[in-house]
Gaussian input, Z-matrix of N, CA and C with variables (Angstrom, degrees):
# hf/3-21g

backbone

0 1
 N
 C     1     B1
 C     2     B2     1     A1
 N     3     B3     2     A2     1     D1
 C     4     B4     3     A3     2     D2
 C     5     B5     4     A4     3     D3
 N     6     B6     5     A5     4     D4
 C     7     B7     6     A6     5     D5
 C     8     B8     7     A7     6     D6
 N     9     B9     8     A8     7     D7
 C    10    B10     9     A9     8     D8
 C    11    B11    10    A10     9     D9
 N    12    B12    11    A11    10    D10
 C    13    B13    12    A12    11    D11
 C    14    B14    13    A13    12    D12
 N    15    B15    14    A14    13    D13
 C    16    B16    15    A15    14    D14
 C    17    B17    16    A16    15    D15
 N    18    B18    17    A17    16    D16
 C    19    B19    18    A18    17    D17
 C    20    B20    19    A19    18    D18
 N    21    B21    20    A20    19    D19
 C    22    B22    21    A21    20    D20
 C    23    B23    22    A22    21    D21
 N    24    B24    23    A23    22    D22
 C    25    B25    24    A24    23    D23
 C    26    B26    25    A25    24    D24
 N    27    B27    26    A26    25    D25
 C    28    B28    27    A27    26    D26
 C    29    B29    28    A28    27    D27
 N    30    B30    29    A29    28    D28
 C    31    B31    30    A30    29    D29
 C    32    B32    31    A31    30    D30
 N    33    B33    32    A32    31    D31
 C    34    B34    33    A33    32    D32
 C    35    B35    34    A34    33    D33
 N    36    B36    35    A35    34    D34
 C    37    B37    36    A36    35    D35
 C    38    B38    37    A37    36    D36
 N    39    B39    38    A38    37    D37
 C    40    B40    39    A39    38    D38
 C    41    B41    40    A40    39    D39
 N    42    B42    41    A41    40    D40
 C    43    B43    42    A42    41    D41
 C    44    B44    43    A43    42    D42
 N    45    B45    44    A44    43    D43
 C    46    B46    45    A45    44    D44
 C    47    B47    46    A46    45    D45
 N    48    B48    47    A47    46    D46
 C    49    B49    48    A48    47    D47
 C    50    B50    49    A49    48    D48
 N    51    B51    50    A50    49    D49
 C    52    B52    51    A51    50    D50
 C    53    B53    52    A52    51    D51
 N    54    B54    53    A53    52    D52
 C    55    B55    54    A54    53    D53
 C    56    B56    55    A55    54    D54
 N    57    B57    56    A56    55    D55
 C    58    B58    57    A57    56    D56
 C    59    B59    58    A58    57    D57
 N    60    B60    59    A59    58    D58
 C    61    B61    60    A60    59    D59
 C    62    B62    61    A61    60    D60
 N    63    B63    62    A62    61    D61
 C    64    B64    63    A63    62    D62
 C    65    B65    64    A64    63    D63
 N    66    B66    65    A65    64    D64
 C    67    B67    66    A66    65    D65
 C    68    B68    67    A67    66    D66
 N    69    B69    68    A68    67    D67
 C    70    B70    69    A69    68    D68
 C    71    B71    70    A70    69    D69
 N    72    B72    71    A71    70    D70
 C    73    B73    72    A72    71    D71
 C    74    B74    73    A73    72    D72
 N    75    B75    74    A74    73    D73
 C    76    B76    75    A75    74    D74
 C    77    B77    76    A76    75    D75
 N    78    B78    77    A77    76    D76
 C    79    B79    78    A78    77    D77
 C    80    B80    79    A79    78    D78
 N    81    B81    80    A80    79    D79
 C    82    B82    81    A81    80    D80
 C    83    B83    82    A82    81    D81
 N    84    B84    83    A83    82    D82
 C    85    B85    84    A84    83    D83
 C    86    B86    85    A85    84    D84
 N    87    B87    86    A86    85    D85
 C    88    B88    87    A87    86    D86
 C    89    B89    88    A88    87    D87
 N    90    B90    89    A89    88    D88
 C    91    B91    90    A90    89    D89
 C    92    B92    91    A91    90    D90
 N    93    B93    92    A92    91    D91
 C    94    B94    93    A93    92    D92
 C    95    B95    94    A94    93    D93
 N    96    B96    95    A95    94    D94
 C    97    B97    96    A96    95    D95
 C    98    B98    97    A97    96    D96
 N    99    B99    98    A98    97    D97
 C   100   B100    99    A99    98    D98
 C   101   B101   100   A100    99    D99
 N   102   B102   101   A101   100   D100
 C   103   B103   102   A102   101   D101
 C   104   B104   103   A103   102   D102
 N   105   B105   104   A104   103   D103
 C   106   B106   105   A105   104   D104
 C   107   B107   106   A106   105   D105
 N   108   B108   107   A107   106   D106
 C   109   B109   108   A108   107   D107
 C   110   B110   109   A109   108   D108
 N   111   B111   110   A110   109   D109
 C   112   B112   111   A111   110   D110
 C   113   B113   112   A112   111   D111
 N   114   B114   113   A113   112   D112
 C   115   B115   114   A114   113   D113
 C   116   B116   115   A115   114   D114
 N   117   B117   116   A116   115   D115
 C   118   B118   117   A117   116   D116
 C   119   B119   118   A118   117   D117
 N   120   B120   119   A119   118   D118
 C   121   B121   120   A120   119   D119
 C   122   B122   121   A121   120   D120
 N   123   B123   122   A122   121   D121
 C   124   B124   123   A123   122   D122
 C   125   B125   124   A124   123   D123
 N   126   B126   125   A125   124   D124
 C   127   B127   126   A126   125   D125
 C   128   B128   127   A127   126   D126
 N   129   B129   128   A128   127   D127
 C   130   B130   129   A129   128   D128
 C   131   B131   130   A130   129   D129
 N   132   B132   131   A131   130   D130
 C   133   B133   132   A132   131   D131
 C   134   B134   133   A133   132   D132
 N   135   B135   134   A134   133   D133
 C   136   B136   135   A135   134   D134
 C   137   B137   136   A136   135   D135
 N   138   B138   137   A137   136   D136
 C   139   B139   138   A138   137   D137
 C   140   B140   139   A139   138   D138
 N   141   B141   140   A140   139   D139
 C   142   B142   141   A141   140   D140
 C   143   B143   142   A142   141   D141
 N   144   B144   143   A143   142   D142
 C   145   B145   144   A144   143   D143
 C   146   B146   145   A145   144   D144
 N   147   B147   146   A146   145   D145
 C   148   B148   147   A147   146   D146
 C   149   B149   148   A148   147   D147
 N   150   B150   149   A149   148   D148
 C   151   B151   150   A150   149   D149
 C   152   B152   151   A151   150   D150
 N   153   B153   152   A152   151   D151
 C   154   B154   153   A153   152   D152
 C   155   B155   154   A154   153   D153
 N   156   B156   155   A155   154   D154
 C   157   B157   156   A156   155   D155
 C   158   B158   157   A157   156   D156
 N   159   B159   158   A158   157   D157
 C   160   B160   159   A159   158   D158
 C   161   B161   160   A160   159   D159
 N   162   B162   161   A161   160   D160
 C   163   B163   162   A162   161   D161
 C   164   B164   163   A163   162   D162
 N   165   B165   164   A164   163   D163
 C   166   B166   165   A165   164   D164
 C   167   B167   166   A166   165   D165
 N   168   B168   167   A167   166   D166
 C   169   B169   168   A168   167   D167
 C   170   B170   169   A169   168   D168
 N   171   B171   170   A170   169   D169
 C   172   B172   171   A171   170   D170
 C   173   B173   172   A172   171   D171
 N   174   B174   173   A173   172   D172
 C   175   B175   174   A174   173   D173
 C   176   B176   175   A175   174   D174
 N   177   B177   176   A176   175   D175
 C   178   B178   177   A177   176   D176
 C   179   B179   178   A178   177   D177
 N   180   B180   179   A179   178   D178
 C   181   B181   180   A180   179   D179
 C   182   B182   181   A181   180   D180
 N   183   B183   182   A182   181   D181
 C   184   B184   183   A183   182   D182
 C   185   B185   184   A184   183   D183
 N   186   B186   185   A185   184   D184
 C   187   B187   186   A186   185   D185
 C   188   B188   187   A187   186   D186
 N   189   B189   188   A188   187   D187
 C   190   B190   189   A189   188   D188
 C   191   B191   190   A190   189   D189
 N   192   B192   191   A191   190   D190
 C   193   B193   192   A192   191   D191
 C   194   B194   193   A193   192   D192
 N   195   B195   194   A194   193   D193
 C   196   B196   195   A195   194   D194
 C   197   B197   196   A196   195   D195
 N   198   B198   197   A197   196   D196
 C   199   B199   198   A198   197   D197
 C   200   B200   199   A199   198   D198
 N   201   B201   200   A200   199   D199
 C   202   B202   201   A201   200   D200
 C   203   B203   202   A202   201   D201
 N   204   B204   203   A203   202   D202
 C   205   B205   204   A204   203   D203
 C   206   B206   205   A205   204   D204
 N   207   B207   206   A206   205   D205
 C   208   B208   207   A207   206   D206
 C   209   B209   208   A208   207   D207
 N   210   B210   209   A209   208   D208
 C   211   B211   210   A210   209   D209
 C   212   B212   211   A211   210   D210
 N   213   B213   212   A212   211   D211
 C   214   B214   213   A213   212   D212
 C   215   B215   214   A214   213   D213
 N   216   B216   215   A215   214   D214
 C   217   B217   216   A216   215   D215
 C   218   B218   217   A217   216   D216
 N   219   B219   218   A218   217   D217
 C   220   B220   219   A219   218   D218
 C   221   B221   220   A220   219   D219
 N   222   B222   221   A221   220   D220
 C   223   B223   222   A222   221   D221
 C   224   B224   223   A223   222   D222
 N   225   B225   224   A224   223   D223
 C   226   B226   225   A225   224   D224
 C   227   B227   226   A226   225   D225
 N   228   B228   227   A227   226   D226
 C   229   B229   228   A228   227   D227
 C   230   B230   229   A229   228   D228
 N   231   B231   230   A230   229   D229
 C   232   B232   231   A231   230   D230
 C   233   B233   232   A232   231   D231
 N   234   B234   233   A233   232   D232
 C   235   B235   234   A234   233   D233
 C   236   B236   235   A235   234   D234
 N   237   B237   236   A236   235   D235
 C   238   B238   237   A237   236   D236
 C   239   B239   238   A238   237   D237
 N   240   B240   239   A239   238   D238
 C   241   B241   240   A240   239   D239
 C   242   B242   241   A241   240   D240
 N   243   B243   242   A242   241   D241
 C   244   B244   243   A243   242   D242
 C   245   B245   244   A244   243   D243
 N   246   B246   245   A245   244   D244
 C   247   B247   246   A246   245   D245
 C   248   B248   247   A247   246   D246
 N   249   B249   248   A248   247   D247
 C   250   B250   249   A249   248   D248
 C   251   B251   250   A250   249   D249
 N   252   B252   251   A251   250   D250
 C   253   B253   252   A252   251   D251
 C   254   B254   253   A253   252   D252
 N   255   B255   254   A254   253   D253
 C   256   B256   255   A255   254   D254
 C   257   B257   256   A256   255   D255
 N   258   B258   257   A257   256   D256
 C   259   B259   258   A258   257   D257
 C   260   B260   259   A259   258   D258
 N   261   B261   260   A260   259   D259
 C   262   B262   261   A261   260   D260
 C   263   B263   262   A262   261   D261
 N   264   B264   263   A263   262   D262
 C   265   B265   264   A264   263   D263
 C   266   B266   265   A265   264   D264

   B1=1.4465
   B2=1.5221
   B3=1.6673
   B4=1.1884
   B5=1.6389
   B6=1.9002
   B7=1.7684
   B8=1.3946
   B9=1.6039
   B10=1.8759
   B11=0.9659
   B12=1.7958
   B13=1.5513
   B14=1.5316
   B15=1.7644
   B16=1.4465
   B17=1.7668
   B18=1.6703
   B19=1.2543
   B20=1.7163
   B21=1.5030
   B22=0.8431
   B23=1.1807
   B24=1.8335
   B25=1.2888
   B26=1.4845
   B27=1.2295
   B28=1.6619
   B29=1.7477
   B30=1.4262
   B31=1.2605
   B32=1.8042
   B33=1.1711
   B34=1.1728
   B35=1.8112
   B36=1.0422
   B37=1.5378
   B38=1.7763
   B39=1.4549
   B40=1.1426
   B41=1.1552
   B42=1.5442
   B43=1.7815
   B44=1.4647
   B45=1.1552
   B46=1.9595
   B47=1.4403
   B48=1.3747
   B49=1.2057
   B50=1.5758
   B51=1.6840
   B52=1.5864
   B53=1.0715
   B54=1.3637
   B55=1.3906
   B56=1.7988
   B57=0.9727
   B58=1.9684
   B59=2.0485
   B60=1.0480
   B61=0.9452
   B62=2.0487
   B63=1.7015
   B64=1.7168
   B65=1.6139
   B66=1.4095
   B67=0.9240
   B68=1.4255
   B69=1.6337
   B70=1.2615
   B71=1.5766
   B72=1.0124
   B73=2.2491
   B74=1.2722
   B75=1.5915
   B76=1.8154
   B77=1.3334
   B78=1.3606
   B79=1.3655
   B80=1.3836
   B81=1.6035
   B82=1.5033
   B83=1.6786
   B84=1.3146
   B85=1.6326
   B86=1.1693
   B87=1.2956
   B88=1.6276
   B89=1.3737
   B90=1.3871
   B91=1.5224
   B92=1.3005
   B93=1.2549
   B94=1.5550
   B95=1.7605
   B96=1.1837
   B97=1.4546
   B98=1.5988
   B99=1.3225
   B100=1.4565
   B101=1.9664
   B102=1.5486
   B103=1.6991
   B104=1.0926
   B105=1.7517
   B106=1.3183
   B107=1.6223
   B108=1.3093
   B109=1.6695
   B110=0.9626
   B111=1.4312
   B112=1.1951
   B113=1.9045
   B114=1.3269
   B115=1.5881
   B116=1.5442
   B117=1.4314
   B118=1.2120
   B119=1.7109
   B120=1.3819
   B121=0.8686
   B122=1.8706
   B123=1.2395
   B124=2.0031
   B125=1.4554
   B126=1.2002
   B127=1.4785
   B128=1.6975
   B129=1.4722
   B130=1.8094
   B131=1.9395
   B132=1.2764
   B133=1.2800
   B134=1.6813
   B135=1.4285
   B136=1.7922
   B137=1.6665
   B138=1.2349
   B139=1.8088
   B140=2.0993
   B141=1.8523
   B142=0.9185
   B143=1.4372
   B144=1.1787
   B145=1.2307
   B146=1.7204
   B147=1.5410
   B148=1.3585
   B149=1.4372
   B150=1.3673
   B151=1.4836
   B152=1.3625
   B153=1.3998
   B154=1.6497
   B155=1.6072
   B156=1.6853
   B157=1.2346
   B158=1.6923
   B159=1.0634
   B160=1.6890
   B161=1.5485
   B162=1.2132
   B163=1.6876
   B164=1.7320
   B165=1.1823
   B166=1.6349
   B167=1.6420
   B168=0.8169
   B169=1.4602
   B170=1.4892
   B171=1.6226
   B172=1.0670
   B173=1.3838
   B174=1.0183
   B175=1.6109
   B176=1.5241
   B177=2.2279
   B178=1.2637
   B179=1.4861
   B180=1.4349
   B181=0.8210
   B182=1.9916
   B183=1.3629
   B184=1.8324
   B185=1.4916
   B186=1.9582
   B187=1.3246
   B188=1.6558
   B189=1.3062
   B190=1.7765
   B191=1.6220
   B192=1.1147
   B193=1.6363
   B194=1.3560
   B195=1.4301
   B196=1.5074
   B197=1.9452
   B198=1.2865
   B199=1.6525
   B200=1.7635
   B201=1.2168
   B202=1.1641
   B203=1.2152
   B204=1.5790
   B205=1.4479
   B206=1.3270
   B207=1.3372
   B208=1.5266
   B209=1.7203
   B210=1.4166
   B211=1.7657
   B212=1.6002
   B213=1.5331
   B214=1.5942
   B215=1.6295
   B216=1.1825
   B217=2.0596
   B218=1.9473
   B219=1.0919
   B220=1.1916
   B221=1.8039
   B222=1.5657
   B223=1.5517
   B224=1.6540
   B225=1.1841
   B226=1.6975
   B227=1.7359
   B228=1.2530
   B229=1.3753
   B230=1.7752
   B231=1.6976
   B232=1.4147
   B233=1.1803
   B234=1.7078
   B235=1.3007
   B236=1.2155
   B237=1.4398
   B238=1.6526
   B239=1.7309
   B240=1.5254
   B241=1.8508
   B242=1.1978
   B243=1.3743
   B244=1.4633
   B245=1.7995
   B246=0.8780
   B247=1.7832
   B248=1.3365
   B249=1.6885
   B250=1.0339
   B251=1.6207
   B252=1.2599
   B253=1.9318
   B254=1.6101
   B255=1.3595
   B256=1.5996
   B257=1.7227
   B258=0.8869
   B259=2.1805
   B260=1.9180
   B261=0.9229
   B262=1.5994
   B263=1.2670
   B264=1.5166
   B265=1.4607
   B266=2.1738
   A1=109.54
   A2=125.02
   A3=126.22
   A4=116.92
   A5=103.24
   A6=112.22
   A7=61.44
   A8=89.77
   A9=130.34
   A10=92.92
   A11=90.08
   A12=102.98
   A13=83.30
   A14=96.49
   A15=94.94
   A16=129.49
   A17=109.97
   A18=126.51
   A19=129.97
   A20=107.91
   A21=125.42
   A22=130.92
   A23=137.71
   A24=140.77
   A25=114.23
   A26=113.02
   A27=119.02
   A28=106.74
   A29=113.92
   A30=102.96
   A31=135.05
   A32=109.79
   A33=113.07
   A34=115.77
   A35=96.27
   A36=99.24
   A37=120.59
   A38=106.33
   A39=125.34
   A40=131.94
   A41=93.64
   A42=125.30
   A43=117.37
   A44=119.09
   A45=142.28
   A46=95.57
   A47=141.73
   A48=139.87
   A49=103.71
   A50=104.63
   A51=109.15
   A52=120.38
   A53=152.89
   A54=143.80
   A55=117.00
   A56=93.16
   A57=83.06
   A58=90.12
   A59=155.67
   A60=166.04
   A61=128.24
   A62=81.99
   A63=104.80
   A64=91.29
   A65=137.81
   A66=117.49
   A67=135.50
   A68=163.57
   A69=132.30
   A70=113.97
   A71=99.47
   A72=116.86
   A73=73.88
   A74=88.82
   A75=124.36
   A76=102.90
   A77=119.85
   A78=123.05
   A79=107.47
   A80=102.74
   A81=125.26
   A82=91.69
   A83=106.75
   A84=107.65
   A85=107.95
   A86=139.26
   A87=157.41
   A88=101.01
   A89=119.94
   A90=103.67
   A91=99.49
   A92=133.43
   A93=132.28
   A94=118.51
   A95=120.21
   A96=113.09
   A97=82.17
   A98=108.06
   A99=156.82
   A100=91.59
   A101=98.89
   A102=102.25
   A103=120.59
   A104=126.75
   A105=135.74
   A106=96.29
   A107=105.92
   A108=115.07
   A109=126.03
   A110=163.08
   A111=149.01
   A112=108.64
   A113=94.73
   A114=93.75
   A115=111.47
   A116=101.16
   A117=105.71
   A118=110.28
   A119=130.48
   A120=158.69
   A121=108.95
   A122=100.63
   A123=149.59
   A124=113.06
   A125=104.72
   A126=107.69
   A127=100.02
   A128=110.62
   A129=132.01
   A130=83.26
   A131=107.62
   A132=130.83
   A133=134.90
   A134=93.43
   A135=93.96
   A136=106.68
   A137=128.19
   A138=113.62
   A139=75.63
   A140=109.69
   A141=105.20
   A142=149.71
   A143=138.39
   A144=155.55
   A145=105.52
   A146=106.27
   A147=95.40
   A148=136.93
   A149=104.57
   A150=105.79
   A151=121.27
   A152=125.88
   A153=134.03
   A154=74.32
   A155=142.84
   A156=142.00
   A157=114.63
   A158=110.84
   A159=105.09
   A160=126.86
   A161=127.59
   A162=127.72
   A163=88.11
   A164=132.82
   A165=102.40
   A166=83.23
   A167=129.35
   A168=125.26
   A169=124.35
   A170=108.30
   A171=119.04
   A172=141.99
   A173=115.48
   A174=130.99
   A175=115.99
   A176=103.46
   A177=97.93
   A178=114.23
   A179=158.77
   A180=158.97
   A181=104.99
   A182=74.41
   A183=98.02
   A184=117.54
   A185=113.28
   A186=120.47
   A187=111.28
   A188=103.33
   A189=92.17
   A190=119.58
   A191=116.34
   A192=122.00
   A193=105.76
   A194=107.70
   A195=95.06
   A196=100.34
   A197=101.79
   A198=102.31
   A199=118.69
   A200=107.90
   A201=114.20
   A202=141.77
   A203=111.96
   A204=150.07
   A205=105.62
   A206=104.75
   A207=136.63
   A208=112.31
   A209=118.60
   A210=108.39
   A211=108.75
   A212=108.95
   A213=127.69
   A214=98.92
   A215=107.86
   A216=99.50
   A217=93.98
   A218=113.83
   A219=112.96
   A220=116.65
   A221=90.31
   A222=93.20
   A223=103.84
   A224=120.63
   A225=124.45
   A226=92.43
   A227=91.04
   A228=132.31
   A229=113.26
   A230=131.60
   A231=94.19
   A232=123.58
   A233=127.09
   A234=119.65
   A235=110.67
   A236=126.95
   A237=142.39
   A238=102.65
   A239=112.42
   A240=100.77
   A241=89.61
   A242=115.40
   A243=110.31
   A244=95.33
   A245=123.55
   A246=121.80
   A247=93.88
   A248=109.93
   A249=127.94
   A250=94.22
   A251=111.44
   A252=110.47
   A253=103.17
   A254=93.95
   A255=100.65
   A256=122.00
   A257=112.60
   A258=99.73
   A259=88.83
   A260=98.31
   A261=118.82
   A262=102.39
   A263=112.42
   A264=120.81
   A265=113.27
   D1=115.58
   D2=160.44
   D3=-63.20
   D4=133.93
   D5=-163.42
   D6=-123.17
   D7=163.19
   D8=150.64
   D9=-131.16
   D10=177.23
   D11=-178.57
   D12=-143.30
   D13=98.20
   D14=-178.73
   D15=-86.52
   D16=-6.56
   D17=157.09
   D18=-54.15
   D19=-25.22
   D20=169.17
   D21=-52.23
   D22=80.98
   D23=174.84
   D24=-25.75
   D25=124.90
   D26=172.14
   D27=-95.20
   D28=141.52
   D29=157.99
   D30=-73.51
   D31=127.76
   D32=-171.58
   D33=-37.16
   D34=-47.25
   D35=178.90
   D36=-53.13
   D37=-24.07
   D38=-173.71
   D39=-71.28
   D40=-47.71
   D41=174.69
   D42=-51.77
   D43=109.37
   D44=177.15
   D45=-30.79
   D46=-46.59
   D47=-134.46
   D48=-105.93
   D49=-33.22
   D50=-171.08
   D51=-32.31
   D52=146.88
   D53=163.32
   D54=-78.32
   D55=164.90
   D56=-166.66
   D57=-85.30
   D58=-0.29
   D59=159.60
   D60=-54.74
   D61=-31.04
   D62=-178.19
   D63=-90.71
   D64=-26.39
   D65=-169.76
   D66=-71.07
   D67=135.55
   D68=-158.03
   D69=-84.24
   D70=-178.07
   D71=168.88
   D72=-52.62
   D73=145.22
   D74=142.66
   D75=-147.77
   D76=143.24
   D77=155.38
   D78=-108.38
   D79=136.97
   D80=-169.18
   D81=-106.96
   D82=122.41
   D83=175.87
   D84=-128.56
   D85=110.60
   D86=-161.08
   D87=-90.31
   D88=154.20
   D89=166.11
   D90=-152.62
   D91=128.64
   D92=-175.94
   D93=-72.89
   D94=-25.15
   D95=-177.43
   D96=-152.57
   D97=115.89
   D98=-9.35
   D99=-70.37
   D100=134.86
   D101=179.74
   D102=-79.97
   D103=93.45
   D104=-138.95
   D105=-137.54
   D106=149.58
   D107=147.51
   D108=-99.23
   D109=-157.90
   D110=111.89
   D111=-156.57
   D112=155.88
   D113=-175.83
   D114=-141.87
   D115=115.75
   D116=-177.17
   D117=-84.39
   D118=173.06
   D119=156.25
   D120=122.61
   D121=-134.40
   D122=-26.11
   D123=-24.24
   D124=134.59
   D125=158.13
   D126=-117.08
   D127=155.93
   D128=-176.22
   D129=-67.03
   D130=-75.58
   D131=178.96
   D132=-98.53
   D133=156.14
   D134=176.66
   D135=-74.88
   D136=12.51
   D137=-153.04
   D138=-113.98
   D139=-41.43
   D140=159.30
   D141=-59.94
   D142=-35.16
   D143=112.96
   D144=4.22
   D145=-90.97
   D146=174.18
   D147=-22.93
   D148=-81.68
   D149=169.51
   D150=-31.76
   D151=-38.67
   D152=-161.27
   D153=-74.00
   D154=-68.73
   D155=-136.08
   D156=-42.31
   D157=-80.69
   D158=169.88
   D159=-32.72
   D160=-15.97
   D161=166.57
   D162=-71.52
   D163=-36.97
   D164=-147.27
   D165=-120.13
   D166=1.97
   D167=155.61
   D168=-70.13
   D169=-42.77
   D170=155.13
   D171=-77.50
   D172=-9.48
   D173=145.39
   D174=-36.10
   D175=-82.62
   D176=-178.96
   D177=-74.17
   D178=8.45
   D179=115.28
   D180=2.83
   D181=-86.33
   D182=-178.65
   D183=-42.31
   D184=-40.17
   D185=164.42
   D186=-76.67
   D187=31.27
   D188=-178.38
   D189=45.71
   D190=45.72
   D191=163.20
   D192=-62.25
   D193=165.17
   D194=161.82
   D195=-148.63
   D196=-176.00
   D197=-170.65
   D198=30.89
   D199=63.60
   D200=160.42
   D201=-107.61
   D202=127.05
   D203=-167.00
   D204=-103.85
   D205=149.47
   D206=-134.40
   D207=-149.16
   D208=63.45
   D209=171.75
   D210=-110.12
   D211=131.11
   D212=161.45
   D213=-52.14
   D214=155.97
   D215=-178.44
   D216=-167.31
   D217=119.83
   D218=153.92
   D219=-95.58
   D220=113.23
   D221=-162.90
   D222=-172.01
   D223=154.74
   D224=-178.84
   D225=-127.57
   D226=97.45
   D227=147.45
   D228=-23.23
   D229=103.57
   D230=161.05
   D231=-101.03
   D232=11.67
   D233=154.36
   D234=-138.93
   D235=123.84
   D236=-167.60
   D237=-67.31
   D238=-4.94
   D239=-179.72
   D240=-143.02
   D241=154.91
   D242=166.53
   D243=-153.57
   D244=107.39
   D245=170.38
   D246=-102.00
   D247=-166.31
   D248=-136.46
   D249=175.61
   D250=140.91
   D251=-178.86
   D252=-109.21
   D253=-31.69
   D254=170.89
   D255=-70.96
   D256=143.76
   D257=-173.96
   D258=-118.09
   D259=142.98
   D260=164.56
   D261=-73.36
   D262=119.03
   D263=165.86
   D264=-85.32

């Protein structure tokens, strides 16, 4: 016999139906050498987001990143780092 457990709170981010609109700021910051993702936030807002952007730009800057890319994203992230050992030529 198939059970649920329909009491069971879902996370919003999770839910089939959510609209991509409910989701918050993320900034997606790419970096070509070391071949990285990373995603900052939650941010409430994109006006917020912005402002936060230059602290963590300037970070990997400072760690010698290189080719770094920059997208605003309303979206829940399921992992905030993602490298890679291999680099895209």
């Amino acid at each position: 016999m198939l059970t649920t457990n329909l009491n069971r709170p879902r996370a919003p981010w999770r839910s089939p139906w959510i609209r991509q609109s409910q989701f918050l700021w993320w900034l997606e910051i790419k970096t070509a050498k070391p071949y990285c993702t990373y995603y900052f936030g939650p941010f409430a807002n994109s006006l917020e987001a912005r402002r936060n952007m230059s602290g963590y730009v300037e970070d990997l800057v400072a760690e010698q990143a290189e080719g770094i890319t920059i997208k605003l994203k309303q979206c829940q992230p399921e992992e905030l780092t993602f490298s890679s050992d291999s680099e895209l030529d």
